[in-house]
N, C-alpha and C positions, 0 to 999 in steps of 0.2 A: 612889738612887731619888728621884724627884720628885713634888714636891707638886701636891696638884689644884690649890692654892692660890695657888703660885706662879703668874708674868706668864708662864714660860715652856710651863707645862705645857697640853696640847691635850685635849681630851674626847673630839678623832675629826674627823676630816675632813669638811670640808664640801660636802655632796654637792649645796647649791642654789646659785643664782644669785649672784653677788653684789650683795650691799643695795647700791641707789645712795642716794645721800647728797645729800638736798636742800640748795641752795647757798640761802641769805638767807633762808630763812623763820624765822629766828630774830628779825628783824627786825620781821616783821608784828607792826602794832596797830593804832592811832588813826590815823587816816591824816588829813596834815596837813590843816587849813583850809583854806590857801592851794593845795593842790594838789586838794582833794577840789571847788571849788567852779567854777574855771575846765574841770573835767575834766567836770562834772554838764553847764555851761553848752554844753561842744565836743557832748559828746553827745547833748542835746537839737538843736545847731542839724542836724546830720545827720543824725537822725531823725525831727524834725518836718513838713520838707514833704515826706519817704517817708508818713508817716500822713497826712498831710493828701490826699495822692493816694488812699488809701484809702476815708478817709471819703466824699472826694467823690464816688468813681467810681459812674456810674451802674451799681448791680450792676442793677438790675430790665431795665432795657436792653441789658445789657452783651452778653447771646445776639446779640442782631440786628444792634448796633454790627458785631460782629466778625465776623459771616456774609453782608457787604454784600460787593460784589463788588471797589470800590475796596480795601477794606480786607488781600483778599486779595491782590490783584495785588499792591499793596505790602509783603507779607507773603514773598509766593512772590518777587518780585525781591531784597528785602534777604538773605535765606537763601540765593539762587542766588549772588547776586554775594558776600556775604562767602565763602562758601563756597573760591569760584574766587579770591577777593582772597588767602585762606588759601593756596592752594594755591601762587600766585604767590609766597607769600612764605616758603614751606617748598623751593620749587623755586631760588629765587634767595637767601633768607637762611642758611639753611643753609652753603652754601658761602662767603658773606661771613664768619660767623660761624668757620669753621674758618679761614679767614685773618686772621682779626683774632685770635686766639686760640693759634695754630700757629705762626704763621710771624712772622719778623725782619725788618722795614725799613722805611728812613724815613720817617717821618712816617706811622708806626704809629696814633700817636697825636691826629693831626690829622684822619684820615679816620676814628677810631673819633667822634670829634666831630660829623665830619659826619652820617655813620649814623642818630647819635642827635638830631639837629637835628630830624627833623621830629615829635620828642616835646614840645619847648617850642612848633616852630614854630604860629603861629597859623592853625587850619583853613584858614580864608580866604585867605589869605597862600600857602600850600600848591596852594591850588586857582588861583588867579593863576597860580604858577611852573609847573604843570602846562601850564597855557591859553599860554602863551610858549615852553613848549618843545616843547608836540605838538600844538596849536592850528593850524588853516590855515595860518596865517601862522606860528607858529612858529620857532623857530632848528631843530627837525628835523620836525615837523608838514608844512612845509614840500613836503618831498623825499616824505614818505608819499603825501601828497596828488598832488601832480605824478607822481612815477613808479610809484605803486603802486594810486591811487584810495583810497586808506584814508585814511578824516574819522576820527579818536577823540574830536573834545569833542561833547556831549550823543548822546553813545548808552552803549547799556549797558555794554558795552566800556570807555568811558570809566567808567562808573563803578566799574567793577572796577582799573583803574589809580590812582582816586583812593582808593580805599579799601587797595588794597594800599601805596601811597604813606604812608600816616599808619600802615597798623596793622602795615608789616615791620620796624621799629625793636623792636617787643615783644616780635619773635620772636628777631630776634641777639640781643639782649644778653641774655634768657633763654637760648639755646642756649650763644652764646659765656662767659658763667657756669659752665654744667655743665660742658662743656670744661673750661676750665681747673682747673674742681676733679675731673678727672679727671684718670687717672693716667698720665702719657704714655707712660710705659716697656713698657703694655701692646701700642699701636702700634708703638715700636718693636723689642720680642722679633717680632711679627707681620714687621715690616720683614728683621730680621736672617734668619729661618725662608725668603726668600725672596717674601713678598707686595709688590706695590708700595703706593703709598703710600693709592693708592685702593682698593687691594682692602684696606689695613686699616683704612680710615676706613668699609669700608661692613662688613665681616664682624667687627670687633671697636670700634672705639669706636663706632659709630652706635647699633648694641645698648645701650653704654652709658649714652649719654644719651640715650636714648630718653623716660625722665621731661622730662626737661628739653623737649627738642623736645615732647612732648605737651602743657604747659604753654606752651610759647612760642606753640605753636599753640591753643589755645584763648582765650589773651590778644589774640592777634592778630584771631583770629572776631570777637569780643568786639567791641574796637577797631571794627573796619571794618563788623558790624553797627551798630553808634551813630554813625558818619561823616556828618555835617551841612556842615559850612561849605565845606572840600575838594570835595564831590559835588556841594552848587549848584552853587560858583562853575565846574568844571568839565566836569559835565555836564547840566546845570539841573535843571529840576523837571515832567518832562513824564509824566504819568502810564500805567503799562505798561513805559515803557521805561526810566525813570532817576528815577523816585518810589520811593524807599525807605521805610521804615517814620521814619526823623526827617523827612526829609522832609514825609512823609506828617499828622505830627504838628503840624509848624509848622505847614500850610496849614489841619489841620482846626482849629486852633484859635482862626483869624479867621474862621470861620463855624457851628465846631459842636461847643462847647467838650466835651461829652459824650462827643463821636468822638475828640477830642484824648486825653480821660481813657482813654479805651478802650484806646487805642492804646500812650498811656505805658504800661499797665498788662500790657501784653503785653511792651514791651521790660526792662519792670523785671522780671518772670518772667524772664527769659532771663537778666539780670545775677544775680539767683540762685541760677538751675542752673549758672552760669559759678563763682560763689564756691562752691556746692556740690562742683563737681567736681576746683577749688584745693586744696581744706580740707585733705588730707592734704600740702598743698607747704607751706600761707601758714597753717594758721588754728587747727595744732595746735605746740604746744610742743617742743623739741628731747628 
């Protein structure tokens, strides 16, 4: 007979959950000097001139700022075009992403490079190589123009190019992430059962990373709503047709600094409801 007492003996099975075991809070105290006061200083620098847009914004104004007709064009363009920028880059990154992720060969890893180049590249920089390769004159701009009558720099058109250009990088490497930390074996039982390779990329992993791709695509919206240097330099600043809301922001702010504040305070709302709808990927703990 065994004791209650004893390590071995049990009271009765246990019919809840089991307790998870917080890992380093045995740790918390005093939190260093030297890490408390550069971390106060980070923090204030990234939240001060978000407040300072605050305090400035003409709120008593702010109705009529943003019921001017400029303000909407600019409003109704940047939402059309990231929109379809989004779209281009769920239609063509998606499958970039499954091959950079799936599949085996050379220099795998130098065009994952490239991919992700136009994340460091500099907007401006971006909106040039654009104007060179589908420009009039262009290296293929060229041959649109001559055999087909299609001009893409400064029309809207172009700005959906330039905006899908900086903000499809956000979307592979979030998609191609989920991929891989998904499990491939499920594609191929779907392979072995008789599916080809596309019906199990569409009927069983697409399902799967379905977070992922939704995330990829609201990073990429995101991106290609805030698209400034890229969208001058490639399809200028012409209002109605290629006047986006930063756009729109720069000019207002060398004549009507009011309208500028107006304006930031609309796109900062949208960076918002962007990290609002993250929260459950980035802004909660494992």
């Amino acid at each position: 007979m065994t004791s209650l007492d004893e390590p071995g003996a049990a009271a009765g099975p246990r019919t809840g959950p089991p307790r998870r075991r917080r890992v380093g809070t045995g740790g918390r105290g005093r939190v260093p000097l030297p890490l408390l006061l550069p971390g106060l200083v980070a923090l204030a620098f990234l939240l001060l001139p978000l407040l300072a847009l605050l305090v400035r914004a003409p709120w008593g104004s702010l109705p009529d700022q943003l019921s001017s007709t400029e303000v909407w064009q600019a409003l109704q363009l940047s939402l059309v075009t990231a929109t379809a920028a989004t779209a281009v880059s769920l239609v063509l990154g998606v499958p970039l992403a499954w091959l950079l992720a799936r599949t085996d060969f050379p220099g795998r890893g130098f065009l994952r490079a490239l991919v992700t180049l136009p994340l460091v590249l500099p907007p401006v920089v971006g909106g040039v190589a654009l104007l060179l390769a589908l420009g009039r004159n262009g290296v293929i701009g060229k041959f649109l123009d001559s055999w087909f009558g299609i001009t893409l720099p400064f029309t809207t058109t172009g700005v959906v190019i330039a905006e899908a250009f900086v903000a499809m990088p956000f979307l592979v490497i979030s998609v191609e992430g989920t991929l891989r930390a998904a499990d491939p074996r499920f594609e191929e039982a779907a392979t072995t059962l008789g599916a080809s390779r596309f019906t199990a990329f569409r009927r069983v992993t697409l399902p799967l990373i379905a977070p992922g791709v939704a995330a990829g695509s609201v990073l990429a919206w995101a991106r290609a709503l805030g698209e400034f240097g890229a969208t001058i330099t490639f399809a200028g600043n012409f209002p109605g047709r290629t006047q986006t809301m930063p756009l729109a922001v720069y000019l207002a702010l060398q004549n009507d600094p009011d309208a500028a504040i107006s304006l930031s305070l609309v796109l900062l709302a949208v960076s918002i409801a962007v990290l609002a709808g993250l929260r459950d990927r980035w802004m909660t703990g494992a």
